[in-house]
TORKOL-4160 file (C-alpha; in steps of 0.2 Angstrom, whole numbers, padded with zeros to 4 digits, m for minus):
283
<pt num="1" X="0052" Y="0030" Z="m0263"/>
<pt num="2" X="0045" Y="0047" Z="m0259"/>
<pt num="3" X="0058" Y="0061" Z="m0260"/>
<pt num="4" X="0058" Y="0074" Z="m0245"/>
<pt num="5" X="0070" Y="0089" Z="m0246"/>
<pt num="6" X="0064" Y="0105" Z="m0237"/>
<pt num="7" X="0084" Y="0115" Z="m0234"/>
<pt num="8" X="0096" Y="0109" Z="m0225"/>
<pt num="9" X="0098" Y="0114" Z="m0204"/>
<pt num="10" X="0104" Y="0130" Z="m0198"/>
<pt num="11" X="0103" Y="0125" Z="m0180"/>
<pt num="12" X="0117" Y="0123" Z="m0172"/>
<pt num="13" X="0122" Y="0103" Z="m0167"/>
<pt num="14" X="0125" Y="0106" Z="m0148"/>
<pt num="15" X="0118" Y="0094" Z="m0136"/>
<pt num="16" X="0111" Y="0105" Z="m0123"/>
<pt num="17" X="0101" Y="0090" Z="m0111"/>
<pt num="18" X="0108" Y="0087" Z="m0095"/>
<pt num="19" X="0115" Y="0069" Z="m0093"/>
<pt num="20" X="0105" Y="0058" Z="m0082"/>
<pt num="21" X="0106" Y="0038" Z="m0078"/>
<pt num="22" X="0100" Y="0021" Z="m0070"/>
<pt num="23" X="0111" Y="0006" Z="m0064"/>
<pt num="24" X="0111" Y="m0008" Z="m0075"/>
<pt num="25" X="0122" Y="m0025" Z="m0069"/>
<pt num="26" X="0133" Y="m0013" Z="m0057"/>
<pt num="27" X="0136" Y="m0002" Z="m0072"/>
<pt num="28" X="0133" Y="0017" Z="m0077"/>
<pt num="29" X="0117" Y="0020" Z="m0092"/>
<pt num="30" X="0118" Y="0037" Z="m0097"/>
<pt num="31" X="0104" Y="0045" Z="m0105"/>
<pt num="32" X="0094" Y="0061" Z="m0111"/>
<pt num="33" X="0078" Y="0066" Z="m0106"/>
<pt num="34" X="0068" Y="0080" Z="m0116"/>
<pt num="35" X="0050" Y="0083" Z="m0109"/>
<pt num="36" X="0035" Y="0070" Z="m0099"/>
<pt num="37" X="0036" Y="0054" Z="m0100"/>
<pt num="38" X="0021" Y="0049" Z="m0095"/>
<pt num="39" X="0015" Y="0055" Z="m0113"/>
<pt num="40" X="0020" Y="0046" Z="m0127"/>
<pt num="41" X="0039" Y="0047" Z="m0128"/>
<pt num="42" X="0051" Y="0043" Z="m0142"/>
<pt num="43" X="0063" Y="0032" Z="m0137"/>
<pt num="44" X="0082" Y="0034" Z="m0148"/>
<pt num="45" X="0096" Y="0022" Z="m0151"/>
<pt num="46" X="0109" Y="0024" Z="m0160"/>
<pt num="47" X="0123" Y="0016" Z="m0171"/>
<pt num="48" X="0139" Y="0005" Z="m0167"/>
<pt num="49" X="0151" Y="0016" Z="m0162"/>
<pt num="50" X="0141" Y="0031" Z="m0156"/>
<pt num="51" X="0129" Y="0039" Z="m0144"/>
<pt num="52" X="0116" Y="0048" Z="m0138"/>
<pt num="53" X="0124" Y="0065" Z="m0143"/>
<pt num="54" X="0121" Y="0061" Z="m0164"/>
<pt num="55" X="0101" Y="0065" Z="m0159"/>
<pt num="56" X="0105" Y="0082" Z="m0153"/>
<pt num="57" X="0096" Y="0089" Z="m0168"/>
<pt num="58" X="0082" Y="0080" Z="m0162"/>
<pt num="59" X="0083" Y="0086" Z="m0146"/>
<pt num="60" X="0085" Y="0103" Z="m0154"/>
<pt num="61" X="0071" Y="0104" Z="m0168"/>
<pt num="62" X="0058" Y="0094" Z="m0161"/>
<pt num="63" X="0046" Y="0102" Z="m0149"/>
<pt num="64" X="0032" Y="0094" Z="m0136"/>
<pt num="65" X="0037" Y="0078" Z="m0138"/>
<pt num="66" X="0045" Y="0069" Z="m0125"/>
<pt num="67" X="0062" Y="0061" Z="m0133"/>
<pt num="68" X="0073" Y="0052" Z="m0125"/>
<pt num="69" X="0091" Y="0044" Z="m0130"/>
<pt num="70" X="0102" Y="0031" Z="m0121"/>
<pt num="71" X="0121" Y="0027" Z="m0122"/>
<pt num="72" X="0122" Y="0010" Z="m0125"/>
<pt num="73" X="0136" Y="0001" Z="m0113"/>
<pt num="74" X="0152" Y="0006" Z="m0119"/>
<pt num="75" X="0146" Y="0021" Z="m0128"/>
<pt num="76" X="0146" Y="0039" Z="m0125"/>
<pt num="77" X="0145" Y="0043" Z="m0108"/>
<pt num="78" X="0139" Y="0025" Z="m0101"/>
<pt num="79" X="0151" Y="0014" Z="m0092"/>
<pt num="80" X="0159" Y="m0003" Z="m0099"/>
<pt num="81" X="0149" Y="m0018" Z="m0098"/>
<pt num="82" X="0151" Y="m0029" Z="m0081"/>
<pt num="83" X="0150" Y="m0044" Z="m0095"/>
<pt num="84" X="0156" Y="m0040" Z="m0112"/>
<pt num="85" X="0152" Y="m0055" Z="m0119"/>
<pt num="86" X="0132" Y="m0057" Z="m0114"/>
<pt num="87" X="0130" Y="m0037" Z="m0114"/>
<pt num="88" X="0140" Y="m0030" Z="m0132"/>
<pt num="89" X="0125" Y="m0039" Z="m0144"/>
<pt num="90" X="0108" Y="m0036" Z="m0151"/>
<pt num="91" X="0101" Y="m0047" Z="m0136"/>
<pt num="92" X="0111" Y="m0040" Z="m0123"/>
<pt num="93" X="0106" Y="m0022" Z="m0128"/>
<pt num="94" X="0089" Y="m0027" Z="m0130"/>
<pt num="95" X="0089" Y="m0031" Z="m0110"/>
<pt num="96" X="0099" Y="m0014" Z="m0109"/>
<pt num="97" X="0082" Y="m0006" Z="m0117"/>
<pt num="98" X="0069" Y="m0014" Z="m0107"/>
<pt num="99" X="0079" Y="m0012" Z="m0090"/>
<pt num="100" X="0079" Y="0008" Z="m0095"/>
<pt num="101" X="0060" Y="0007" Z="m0101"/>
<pt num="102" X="0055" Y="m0003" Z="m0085"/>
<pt num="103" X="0066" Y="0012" Z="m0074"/>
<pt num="104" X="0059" Y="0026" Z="m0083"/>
<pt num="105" X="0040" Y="0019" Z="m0081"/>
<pt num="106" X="0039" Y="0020" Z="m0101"/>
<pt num="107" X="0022" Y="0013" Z="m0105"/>
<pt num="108" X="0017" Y="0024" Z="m0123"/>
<pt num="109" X="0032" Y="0026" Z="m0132"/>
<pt num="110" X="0037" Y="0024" Z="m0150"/>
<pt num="111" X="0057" Y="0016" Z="m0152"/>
<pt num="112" X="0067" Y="0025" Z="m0168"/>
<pt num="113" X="0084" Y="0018" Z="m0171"/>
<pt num="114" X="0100" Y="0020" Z="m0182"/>
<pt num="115" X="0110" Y="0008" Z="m0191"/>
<pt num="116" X="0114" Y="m0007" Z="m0173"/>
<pt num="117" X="0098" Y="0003" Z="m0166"/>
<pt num="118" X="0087" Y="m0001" Z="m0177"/>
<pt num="119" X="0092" Y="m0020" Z="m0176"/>
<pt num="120" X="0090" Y="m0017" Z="m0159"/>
<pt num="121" X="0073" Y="m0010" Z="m0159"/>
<pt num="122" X="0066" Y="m0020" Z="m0172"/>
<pt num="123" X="0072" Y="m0038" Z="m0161"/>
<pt num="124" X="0065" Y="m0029" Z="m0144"/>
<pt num="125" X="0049" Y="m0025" Z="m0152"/>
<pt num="126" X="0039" Y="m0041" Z="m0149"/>
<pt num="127" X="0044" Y="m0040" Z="m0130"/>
<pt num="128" X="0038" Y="m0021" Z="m0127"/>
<pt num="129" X="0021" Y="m0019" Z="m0121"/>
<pt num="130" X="0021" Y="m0001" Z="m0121"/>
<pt num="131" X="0028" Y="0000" Z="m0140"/>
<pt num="132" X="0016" Y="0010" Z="m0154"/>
<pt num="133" X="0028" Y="0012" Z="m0167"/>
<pt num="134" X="0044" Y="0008" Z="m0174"/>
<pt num="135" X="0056" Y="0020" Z="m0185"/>
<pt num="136" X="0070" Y="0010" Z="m0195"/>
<pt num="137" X="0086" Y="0020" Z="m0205"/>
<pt num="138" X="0101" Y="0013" Z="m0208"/>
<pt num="139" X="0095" Y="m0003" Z="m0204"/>
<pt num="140" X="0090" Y="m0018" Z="m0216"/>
<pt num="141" X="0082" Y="m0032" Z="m0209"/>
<pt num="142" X="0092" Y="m0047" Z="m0208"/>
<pt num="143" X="0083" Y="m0066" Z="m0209"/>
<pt num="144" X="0092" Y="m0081" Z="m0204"/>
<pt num="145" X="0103" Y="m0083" Z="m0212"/>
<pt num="146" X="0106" Y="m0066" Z="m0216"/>
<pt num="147" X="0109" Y="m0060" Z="m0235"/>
<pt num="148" X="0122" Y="m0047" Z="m0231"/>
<pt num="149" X="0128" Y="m0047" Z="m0252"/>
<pt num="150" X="0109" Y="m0040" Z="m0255"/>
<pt num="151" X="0106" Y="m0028" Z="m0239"/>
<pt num="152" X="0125" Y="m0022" Z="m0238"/>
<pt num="153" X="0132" Y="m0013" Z="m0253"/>
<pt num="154" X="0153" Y="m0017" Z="m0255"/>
<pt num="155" X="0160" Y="m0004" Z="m0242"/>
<pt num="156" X="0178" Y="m0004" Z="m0237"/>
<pt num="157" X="0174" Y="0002" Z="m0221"/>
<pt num="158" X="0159" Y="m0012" Z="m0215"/>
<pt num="159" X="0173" Y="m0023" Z="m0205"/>
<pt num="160" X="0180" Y="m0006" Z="m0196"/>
<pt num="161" X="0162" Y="m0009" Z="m0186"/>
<pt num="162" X="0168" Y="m0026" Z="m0181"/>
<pt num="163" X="0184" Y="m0022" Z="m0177"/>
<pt num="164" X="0191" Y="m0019" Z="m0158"/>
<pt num="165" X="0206" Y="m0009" Z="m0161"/>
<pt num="166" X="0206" Y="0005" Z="m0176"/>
<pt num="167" X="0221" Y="0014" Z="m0183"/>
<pt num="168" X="0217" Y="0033" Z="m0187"/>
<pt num="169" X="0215" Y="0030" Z="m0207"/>
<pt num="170" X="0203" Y="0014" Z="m0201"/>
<pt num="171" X="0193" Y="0025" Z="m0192"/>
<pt num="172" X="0191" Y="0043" Z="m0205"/>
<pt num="173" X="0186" Y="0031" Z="m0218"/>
<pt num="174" X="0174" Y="0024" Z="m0205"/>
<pt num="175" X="0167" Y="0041" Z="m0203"/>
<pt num="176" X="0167" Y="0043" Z="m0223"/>
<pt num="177" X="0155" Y="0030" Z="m0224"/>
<pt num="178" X="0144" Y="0034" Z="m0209"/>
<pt num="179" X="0142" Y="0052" Z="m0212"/>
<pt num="180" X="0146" Y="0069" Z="m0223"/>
<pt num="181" X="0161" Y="0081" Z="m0221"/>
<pt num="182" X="0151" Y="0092" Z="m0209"/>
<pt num="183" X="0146" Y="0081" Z="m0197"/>
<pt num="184" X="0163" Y="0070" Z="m0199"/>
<pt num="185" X="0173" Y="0077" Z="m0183"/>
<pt num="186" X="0158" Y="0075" Z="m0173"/>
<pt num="187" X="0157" Y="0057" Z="m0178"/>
<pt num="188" X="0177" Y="0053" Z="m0177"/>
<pt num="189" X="0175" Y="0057" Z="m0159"/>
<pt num="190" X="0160" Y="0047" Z="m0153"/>
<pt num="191" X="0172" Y="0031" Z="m0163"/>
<pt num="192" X="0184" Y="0035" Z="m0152"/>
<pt num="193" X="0180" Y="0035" Z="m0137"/>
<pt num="194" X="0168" Y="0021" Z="m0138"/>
<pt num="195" X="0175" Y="0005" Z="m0131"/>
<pt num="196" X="0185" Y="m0006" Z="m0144"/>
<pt num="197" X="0174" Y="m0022" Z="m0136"/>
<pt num="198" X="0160" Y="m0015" Z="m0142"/>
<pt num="199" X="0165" Y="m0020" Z="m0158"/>
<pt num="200" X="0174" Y="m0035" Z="m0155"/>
<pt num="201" X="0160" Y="m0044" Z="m0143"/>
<pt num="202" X="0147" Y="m0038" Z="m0156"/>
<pt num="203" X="0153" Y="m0047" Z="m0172"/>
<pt num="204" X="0158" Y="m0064" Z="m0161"/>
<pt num="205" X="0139" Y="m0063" Z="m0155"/>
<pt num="206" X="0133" Y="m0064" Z="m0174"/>
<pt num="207" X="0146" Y="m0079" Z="m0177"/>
<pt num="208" X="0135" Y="m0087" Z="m0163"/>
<pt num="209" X="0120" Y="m0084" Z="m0169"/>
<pt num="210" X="0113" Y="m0071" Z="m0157"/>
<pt num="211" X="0100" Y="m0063" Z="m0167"/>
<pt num="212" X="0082" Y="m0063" Z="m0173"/>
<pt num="213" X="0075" Y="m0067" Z="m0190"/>
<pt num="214" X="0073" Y="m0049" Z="m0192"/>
<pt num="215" X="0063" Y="m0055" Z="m0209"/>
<pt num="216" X="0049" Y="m0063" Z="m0202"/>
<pt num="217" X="0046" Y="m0051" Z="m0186"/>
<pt num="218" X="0044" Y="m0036" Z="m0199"/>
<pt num="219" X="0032" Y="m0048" Z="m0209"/>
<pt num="220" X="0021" Y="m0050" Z="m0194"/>
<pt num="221" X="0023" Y="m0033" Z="m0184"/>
<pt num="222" X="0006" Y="m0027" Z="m0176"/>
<pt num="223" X="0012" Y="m0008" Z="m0174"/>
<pt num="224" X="0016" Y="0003" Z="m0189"/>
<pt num="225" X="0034" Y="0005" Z="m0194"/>
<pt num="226" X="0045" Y="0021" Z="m0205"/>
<pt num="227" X="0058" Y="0017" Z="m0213"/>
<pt num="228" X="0068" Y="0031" Z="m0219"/>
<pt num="229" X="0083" Y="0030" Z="m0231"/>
<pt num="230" X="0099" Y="0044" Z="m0235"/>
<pt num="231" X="0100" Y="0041" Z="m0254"/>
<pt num="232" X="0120" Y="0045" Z="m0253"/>
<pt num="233" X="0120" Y="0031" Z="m0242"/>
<pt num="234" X="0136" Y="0018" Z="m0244"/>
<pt num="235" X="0133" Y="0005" Z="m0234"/>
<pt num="236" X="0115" Y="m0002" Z="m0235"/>
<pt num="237" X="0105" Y="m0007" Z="m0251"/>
<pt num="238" X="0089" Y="0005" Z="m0259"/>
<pt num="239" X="0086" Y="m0012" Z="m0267"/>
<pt num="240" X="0085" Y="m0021" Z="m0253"/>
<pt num="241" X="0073" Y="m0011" Z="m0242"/>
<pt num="242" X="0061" Y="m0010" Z="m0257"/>
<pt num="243" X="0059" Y="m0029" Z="m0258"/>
<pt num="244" X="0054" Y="m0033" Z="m0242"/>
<pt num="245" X="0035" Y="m0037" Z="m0235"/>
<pt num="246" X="0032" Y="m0027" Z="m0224"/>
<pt num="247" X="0012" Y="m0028" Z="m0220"/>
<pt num="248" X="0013" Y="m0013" Z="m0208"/>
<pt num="249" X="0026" Y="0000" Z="m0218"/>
<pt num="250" X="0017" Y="0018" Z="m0214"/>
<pt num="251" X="0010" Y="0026" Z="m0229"/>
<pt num="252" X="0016" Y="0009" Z="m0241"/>
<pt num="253" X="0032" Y="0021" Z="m0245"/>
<pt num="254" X="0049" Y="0021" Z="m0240"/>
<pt num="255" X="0055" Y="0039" Z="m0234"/>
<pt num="256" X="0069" Y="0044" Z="m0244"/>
<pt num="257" X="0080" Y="0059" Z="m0238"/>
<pt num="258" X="0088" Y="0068" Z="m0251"/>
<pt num="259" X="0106" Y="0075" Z="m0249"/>
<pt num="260" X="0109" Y="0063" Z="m0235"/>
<pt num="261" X="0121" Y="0048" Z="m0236"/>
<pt num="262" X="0120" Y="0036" Z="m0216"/>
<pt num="263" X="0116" Y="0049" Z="m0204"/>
<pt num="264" X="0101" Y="0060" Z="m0210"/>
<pt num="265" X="0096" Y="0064" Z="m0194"/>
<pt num="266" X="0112" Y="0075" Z="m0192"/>
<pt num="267" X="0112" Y="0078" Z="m0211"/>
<pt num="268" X="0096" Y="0084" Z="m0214"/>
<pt num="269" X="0089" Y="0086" Z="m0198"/>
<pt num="270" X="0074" Y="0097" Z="m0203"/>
<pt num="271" X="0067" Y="0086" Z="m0214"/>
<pt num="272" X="0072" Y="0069" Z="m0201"/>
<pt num="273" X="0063" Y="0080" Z="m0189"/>
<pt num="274" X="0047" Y="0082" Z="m0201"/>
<pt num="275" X="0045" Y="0065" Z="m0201"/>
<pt num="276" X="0048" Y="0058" Z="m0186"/>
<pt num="277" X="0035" Y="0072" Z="m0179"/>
<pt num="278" X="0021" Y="0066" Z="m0195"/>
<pt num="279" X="0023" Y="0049" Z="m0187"/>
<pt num="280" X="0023" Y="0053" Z="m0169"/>
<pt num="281" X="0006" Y="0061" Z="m0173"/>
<pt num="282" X="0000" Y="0050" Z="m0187"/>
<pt num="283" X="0000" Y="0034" Z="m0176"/>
């Protein structure tokens, strides 16, 4: 693994993108929109429990790109889902995606997700036309069935994410494991006002079944994928990334942030930034 470390941010975290939105089901999306899209566009998604608002570093630090970050349903800004139960999973979000893509006229854009996000992106990305590249962190691939022992290290705090209701000491050790003491606040408040059925609805969906052999669609991916690990990270497995086939990985390496435990990309944003930008260009 290749080890980055240029200083951390001094940037200040504030959100400065005026919200915008598209209809989905009768429902609310909220989104961010930095720049042209009818360039090639990064497209964010983020984590269970958060929103839009943890890429405000990117929509800080990185310049003439066009970014843009959604709330999924239930997240953040965005409404509640209309149907809970076909809309809070990876395949519900994934229509989510494609409806804001197909809206927005995205036909060059490159999808980087965060922990559910990049399950997210990673399952949509056979069904994307437009898609150039994918950027994977927090996120192992999952096969069928999935080896959650080897891809999830023993964290305390992994059933808070399936879980609708959370008590305060439920949800600060959620945010322990999800991010540093600087960014913990901003974190705790994203959990909280998230809707408890996005939890809930989520972890029933996997007991059905409803996801992709993430395994196998990484093994035969056509457009290059980053994958980028925090090594203080406490939920997911070094090991595990490092054994998978992945034909397409860029630069043969997994990136590896130093000083940054889930959530480099609020962590240690300058040197999230640098990356993403390299692949951006790269690609």
């Amino acid at each position: 693994m290749k080890n980055i470390y240029l200083g951390k941010t001094t940037k200040p975290n504030i959100f400065k993108m005026k919200e915008q939105s598209v209809i989905y089901q009768q429902r609310r999306i909220n989104y961010y929109l930095q720049g042209d899209v009818s360039k090639r566009t990064i497209v964010f998604i983020h984590g269970n429990s958060l929103s839009a608002k943890t890429f405000s570093e990117q929509f800080n630090g990185i310049k003439n790109i066009p970014l843009l970050a959604l709330d999924l349903p239930g997240h953040g800004l965005s409404e509640k889902a209309l149907s809970a139960d076909k809309t809070y999973s990876i395949l519900g979000y994934i229509e989510v995606l494609k409806h804001v893509i197909s809206e927005l006229q995205l036909t060059d854009f490159i999808l980087v997700g965060h922990s559910l996000g990049g399950h997210i992106v990673l399952e949509a990305s056979e069904e994307l036309d437009g898609l150039k590249g994918l950027v994977l962190f927090g996120s192992p691939p999952l096969g069928m069935p999935p080896e959650m022992d080897k891809a999830f290290l023993p964290n305390p705090a992994i059933p808070f994410l399936f879980k609708e209701q959370l008590s305060e000491n439920e949800i600060n050790l959620l945010c322990e494991a999800l991010t540093d003491i600087e960014h913990k606040e901003k974190i705790k408040n994203e959990i909280q006002i998230a809707d408890g059925d996005t939890r809930s609805f989520l972890a029933a969906s996997f007991a059905k079944g409803q996801f992709k052999n993430e395994i196998e669609l990484i093994k035969n991916l056509s457009v290059p994928v980053a994958i980028i690990y925090g090594e203080n990270d406490s939920l997911i497995s070094k090991q595990y990334l490092s054994e998978l086939t992945i034909p397409t990985l860029w630069k043969k390496e997994i990136h590896l942030i130093k000083n940054a435990r889930h959530s480099p990309q609020m962590e240690q944003a300058n040197e999230f930034n640098k990356l993403i930008s390299d692949f951006y260009y790269s690609i």
